[in-house]
C-alpha positions as CSV (number, residue, x, y, z in Angstrom):
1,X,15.0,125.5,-60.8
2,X,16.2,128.0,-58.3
3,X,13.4,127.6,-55.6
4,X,13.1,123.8,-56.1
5,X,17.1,123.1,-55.9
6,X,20.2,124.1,-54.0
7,X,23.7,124.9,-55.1
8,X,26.9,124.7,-53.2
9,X,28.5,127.8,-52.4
10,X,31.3,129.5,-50.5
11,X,30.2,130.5,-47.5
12,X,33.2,133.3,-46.3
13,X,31.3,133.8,-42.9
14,X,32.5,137.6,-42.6
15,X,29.9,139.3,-40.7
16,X,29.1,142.6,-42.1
17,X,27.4,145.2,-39.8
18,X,25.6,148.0,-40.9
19,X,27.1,150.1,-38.7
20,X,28.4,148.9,-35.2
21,X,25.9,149.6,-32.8
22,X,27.4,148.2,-29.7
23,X,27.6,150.8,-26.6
24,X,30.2,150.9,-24.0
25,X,28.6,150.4,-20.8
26,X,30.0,154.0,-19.5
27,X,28.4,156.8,-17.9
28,X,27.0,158.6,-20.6
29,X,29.3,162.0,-19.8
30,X,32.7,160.0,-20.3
31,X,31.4,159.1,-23.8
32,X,31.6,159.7,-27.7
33,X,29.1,161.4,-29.5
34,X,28.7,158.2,-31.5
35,X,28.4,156.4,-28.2
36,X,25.9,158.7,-27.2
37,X,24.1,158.7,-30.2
38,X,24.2,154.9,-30.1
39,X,23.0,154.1,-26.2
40,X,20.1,156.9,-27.0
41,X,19.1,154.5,-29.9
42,X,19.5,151.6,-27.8
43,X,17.2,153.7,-25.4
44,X,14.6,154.5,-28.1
45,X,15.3,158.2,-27.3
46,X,15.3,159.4,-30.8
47,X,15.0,163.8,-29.5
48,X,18.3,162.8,-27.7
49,X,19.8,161.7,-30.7
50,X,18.3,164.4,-32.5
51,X,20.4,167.1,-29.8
52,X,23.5,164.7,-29.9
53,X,23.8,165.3,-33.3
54,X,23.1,168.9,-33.4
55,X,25.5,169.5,-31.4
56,X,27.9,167.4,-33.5
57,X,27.0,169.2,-36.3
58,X,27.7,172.6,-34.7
59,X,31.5,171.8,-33.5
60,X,32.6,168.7,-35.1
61,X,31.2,169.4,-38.7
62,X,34.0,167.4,-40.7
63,X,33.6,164.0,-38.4
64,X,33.0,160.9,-40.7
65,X,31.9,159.1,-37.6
66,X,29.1,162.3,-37.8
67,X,28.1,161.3,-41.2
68,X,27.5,157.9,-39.8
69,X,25.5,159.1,-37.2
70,X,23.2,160.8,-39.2
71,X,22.8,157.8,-41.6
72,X,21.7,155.9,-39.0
73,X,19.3,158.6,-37.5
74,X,17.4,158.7,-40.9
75,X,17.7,154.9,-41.8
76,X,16.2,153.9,-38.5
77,X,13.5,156.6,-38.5
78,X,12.6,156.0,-42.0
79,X,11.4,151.7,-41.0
80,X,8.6,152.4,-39.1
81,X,7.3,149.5,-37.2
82,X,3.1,149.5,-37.4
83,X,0.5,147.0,-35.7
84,X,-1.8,146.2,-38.5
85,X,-5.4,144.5,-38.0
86,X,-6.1,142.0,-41.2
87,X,-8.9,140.1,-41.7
88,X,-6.8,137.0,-42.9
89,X,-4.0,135.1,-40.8
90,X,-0.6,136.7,-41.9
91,X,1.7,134.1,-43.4
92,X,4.9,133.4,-42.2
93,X,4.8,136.2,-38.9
94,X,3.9,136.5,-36.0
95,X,0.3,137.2,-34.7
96,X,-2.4,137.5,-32.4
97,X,-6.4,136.4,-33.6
98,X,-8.9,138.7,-32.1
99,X,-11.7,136.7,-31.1
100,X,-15.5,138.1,-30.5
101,X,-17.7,136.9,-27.3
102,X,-18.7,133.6,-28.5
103,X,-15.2,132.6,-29.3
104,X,-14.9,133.3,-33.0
105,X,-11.7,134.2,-34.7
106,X,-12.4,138.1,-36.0
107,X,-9.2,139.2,-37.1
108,X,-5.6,139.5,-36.1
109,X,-3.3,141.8,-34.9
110,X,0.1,141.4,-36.4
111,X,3.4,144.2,-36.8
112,X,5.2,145.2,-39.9
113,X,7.8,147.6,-41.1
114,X,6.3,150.7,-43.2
115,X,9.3,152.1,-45.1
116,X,9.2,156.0,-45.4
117,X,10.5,156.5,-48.6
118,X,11.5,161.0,-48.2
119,X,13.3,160.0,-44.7
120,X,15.1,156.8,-46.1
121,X,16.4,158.8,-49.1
122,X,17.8,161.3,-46.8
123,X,19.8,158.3,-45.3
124,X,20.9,157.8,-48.7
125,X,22.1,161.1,-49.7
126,X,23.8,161.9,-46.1
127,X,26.0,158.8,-46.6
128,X,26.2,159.1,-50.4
129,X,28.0,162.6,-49.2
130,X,30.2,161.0,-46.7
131,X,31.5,158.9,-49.3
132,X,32.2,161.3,-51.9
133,X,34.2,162.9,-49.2
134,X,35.4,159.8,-47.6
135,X,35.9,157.5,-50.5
136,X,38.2,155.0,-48.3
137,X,35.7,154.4,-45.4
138,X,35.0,150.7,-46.5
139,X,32.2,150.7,-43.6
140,X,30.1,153.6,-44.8
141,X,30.1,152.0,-48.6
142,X,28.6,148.4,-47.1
143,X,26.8,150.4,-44.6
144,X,24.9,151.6,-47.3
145,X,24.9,148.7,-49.6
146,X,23.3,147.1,-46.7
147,X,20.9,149.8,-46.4
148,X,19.6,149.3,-50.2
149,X,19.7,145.4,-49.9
150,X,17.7,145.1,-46.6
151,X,14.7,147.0,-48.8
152,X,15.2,144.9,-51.4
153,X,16.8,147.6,-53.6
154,X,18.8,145.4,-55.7
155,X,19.1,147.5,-58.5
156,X,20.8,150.8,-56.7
157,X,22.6,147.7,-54.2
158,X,24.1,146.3,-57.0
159,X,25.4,149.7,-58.4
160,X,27.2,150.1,-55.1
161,X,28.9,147.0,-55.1
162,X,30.1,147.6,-59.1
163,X,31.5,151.5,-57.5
164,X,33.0,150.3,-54.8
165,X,34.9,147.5,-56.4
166,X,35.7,149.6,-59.2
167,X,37.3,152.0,-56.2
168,X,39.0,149.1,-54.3
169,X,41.3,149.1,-57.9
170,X,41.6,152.6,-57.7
171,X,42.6,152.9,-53.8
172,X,44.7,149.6,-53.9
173,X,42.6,147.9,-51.3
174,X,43.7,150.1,-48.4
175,X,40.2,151.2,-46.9
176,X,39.1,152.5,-43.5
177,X,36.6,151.4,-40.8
178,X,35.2,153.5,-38.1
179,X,37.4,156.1,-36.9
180,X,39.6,156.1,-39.9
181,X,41.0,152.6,-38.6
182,X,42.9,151.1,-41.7
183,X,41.5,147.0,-42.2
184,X,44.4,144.9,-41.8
185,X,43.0,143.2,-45.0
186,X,40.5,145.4,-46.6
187,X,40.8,143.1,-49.9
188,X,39.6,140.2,-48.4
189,X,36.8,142.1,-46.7
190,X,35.6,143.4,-49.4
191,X,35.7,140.4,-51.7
192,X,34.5,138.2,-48.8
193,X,31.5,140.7,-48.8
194,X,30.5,140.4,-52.5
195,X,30.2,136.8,-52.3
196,X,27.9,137.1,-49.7
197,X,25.7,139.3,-51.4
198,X,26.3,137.3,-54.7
199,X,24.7,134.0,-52.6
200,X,21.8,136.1,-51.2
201,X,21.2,137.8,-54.2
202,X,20.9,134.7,-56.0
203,X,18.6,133.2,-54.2
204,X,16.5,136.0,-52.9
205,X,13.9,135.8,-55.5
206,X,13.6,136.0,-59.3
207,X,13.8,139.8,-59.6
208,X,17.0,140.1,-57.5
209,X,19.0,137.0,-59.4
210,X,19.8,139.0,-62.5
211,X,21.8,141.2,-60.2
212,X,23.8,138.5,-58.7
213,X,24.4,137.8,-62.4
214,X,25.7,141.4,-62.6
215,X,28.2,141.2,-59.5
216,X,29.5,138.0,-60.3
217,X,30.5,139.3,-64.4
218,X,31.9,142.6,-62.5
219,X,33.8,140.8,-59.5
220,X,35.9,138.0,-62.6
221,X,36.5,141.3,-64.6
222,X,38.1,143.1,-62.0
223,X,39.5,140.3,-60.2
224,X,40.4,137.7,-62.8
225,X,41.7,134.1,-62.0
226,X,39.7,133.9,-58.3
227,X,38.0,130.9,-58.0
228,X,35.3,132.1,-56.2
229,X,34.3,134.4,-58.5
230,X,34.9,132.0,-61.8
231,X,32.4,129.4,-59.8
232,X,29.8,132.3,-59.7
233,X,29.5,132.7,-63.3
234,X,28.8,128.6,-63.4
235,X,26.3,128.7,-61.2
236,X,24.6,131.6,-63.0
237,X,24.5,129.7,-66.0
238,X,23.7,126.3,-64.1
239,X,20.5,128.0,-62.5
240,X,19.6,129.2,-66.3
241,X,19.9,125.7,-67.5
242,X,22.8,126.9,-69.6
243,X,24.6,123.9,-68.8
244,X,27.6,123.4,-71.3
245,X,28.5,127.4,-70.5
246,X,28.1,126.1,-67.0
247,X,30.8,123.1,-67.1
248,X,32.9,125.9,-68.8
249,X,33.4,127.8,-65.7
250,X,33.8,124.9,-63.2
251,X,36.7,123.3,-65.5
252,X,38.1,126.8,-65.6
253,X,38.1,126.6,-61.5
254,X,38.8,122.7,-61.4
255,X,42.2,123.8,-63.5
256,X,42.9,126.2,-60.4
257,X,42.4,123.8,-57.9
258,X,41.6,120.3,-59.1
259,X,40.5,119.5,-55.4
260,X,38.2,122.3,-54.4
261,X,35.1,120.9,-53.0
262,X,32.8,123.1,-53.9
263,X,33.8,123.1,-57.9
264,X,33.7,118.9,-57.7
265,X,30.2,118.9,-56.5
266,X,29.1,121.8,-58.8
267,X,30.7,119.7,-61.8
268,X,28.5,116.8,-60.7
269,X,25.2,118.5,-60.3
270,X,25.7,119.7,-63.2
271,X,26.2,117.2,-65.6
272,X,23.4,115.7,-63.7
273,X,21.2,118.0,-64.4
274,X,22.3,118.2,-68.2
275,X,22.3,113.9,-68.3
276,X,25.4,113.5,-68.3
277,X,25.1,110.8,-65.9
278,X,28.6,109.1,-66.4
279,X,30.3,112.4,-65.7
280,X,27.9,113.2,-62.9
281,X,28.9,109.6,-61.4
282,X,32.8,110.7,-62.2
283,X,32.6,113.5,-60.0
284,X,30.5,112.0,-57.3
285,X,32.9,109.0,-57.1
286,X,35.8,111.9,-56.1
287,X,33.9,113.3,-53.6
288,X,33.6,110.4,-51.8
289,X,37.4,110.9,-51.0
290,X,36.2,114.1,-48.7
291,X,36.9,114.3,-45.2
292,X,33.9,116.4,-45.2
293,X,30.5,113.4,-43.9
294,X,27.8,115.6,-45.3
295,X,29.7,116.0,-48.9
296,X,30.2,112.0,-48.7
297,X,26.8,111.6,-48.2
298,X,25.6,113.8,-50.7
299,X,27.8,112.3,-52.8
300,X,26.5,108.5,-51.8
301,X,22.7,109.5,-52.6
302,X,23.5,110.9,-56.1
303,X,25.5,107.9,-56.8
304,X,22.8,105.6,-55.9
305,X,20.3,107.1,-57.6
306,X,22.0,107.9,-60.9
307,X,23.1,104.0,-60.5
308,X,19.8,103.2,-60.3
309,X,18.6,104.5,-63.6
């Protein structure tokens, strides 16, 4: 059901960077080390990166920004990018076919990401360090939860998300960016972030949706009552066809906000799904009171097609 059908979701929109990577256009002797470090990556100059950090290393040995640095170095190093030559057209990227003198297709030349698995865990243990030192820098923890999603390590992602929510009840919310800047609302980053992962998660593939199952039972037992979160656990249950646990959880969020959007139309599909087409039509019929033309129309196709059955 997951590949062939679509929830509705909150989208938060927050933009979550693994590390910032932008350079100030300066000359490059009235600059940071992390600006240095940075414009040689934009440069592809990895052995000047290599003596920027050095250096660091050598007089500025308790910089978190350092620690950063160095995550980068390995992360980036360890996803090598390869031109392979395949026999068979590669599917869904980019390539060139190799053809021989009389016009026949011989091959193609595509590129791919090798992941170097010794230099990427040395990513993971430099900024596994910084946050046992740092345990406030909220950048450094998604910087590395990130890190493990991007490879599809949803296993060891997940287990960062669990820590570092488990921390934001410990610190109270009040984390740290780059250069020890406090977020003005570190809560709602974070939570912001964890639904994002909980969508992608959920939708990645099979192997990664048991996870998102994980974050969203962590994120309602640690932050009880958010609607965001109570919808999550519905649309786990929805996408395994566990329908009346399902409506559960979206009356739970319709008590909190009878009008929410995204709970109306997760009420309807679901009691769709399950046949109950009366209630389905119920919900529908309320949606059509949106201001919102897609969820109107949405709600005008379901409607006349459960009313023509």
């Amino acid at each position: 059901m997951r590949k062939s059908f679509k929830m509705w979701w909150y989208f938060m929109w927050h933009v979550v960077i693994l590390f910032c990577l932008a350079v100030l256009v300066l000359p490059i002797q009235a600059q940071s080390r992390l600006e240095k470090f940075f414009y040689y990556a934009k440069e592809e100059k990895p052995d000047s990166q290599l003596v920027v950090l050095r250096e660091w290393d050598r007089v500025q040995h308790d910089d978190p920004e350092r620690i950063v640095a160095w995550f980068n170095y390995y992360y980036n190093k360890g996803m090598q990018s390869v031109i392979l030559l395949t026999k068979e057209e590669p599917v869904n990227r980019e390539s060139y076919s190799i053809h021989d003198t009389s016009g026949k297709v011989t091959g193609y030349l595509t590129d791919t990401v090798l992941h170097v698995a010794d230099t990427l865990n040395l990513a993971f243990q430099c900024i596994d360090s910084g946050i046992t030192r740092f345990p406030d820098r909220l950048d450094m923890r998604l910087g590395e939860i990130y890190g493990y999603a991007s490879l599809k390590e949803f296993d060891s992602a997940t287990r960062k998300i669990v820590q570092t929510l488990q921390h934001s009840l410990t610190n109270n919310n009040k984390w740290f960016g780059a250069n020890n800047e406090p977020y003005s609302d570190g809560k709602a980053v974070l939570l912001e972030t964890i639904q994002d992962y909980f969508k992608q998660f959920a939708t990645a593939d099979d192997s990664s949706f048991v996870y998102a199952g994980e974050i969203a039972e962590k994120a309602n037992q640690l932050y009880p009552g958010r609607i965001e979160f109570i919808t999550d656990l519905g649309v786990v249950n929805f996408y395994s066809q566990k329908f009346d646990k399902a409506i559960e959880y979206f009356q739970k969020a319709e008590v909190i906000d009878p009008n929410d959007v995204i709970v109306l139309i997760n009420m309807a599909l679901c009691y769709e799904f399950w046949g109950h087409n009366e209630k389905a039509k119920e919900y529908y019929t309320k949606l059509l009171k949106s201001t919102d033309e897609q969820v109107v129309q949405t709600a005008k196709d379901h409607l006349k097609k459960l009313n023509g059955k």
